[in-house]
MIMI-613438 format. One line per 8 residues: number of its first residue (from 1); their letters; for each residue x, z, y of C-alpha. Coordinates in pm, whole numbers. Last residue first. Layout:
N
NUM> a> X:Z:Y | ...
//
This chain:
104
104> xxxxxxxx> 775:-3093:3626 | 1123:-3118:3548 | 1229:-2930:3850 | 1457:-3008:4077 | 1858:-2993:4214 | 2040:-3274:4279 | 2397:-3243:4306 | 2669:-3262:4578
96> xxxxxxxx> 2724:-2944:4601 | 2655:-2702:4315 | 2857:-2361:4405 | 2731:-2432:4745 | 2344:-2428:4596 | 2480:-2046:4439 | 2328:-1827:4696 | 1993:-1988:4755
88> xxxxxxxx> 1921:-2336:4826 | 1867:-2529:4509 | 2069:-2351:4237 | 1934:-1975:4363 | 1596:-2134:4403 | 1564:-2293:4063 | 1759:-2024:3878 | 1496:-1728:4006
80> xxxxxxxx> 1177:-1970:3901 | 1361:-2002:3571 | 1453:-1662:3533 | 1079:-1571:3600 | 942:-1809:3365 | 1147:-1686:3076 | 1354:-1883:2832 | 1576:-2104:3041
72> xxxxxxxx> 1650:-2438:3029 | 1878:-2612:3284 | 1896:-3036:3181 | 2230:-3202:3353 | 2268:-3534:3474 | 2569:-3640:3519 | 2748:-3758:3821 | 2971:-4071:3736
64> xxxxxxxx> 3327:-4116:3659 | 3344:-3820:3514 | 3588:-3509:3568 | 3479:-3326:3843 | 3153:-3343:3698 | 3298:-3141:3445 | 3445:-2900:3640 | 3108:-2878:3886
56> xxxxxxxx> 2888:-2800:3565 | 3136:-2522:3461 | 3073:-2417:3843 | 2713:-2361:3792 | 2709:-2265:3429 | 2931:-1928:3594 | 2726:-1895:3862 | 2404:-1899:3686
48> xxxxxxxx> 2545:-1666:3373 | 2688:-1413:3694 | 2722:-1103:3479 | 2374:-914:3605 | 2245:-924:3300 | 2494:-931:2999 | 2581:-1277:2886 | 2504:-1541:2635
40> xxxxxxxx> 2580:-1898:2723 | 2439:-2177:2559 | 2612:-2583:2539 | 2422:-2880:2406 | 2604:-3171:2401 | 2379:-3491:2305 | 2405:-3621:1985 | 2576:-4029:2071
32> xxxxxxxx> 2383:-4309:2000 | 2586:-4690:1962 | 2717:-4611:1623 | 2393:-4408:1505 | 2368:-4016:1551 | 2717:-3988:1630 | 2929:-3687:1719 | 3140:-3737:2066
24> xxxxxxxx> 3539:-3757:2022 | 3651:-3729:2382 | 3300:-3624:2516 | 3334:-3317:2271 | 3714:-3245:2392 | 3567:-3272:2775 | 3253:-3084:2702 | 3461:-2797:2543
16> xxxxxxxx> 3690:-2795:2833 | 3392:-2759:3091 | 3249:-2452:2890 | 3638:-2303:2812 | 3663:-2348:3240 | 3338:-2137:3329 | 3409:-1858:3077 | 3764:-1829:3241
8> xxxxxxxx> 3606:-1846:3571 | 3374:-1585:3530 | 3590:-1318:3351 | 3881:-1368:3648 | 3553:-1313:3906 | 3382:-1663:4053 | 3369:-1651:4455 | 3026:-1771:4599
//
């Protein structure tokens, strides 16, 4: 699925913000880094799935390996919705080349 202007600038300030964190991670000990944690609050209806969706793809772009990525949601429904749209619905192109389950 095609990414509006709006989309794909919000998509590409995500991935950049994981590249400048992974540059210069925080530290909870010298050999642990803090995870990065990264929300996004839109509208309904604005494409948040699509847009976390390809901000996942630019930054896998960018590793070495394929990371693994945890998708939390609030409500049961948006999570059941997420799941299916991630894992063969609409948006699984957006995601190729990745896994897609759930954590239980």
């Amino acid at each position: 699925m095609e990414l509006l202007g709006f989309q794909e600038r919000a998509a590409s300030q995500i991935a950049d913000r994981f590249a400048t964190y992974s540059s210069d991670p925080l530290l909870v000990s010298r050999t642990t880094n803090v995870p990065f944690l990264q929300t996004l609050v839109s509208i309904t209806g604005s494409g948040k799935t699509l847009m976390l969706a390809d901000a996942i793809s630019q930054i896998r772009d960018g590793m070495p390996i394929a990371p693994i990525v945890l998708w939390i949601s609030k409500g049961r429904v948006v999570v059941s919705q997420t799941f299916e749209n991630l894992s063969s619905g609409k948006y699984a192109d957006n995601l190729s080349g990745f896994t897609v389950m759930p954590l239980l």
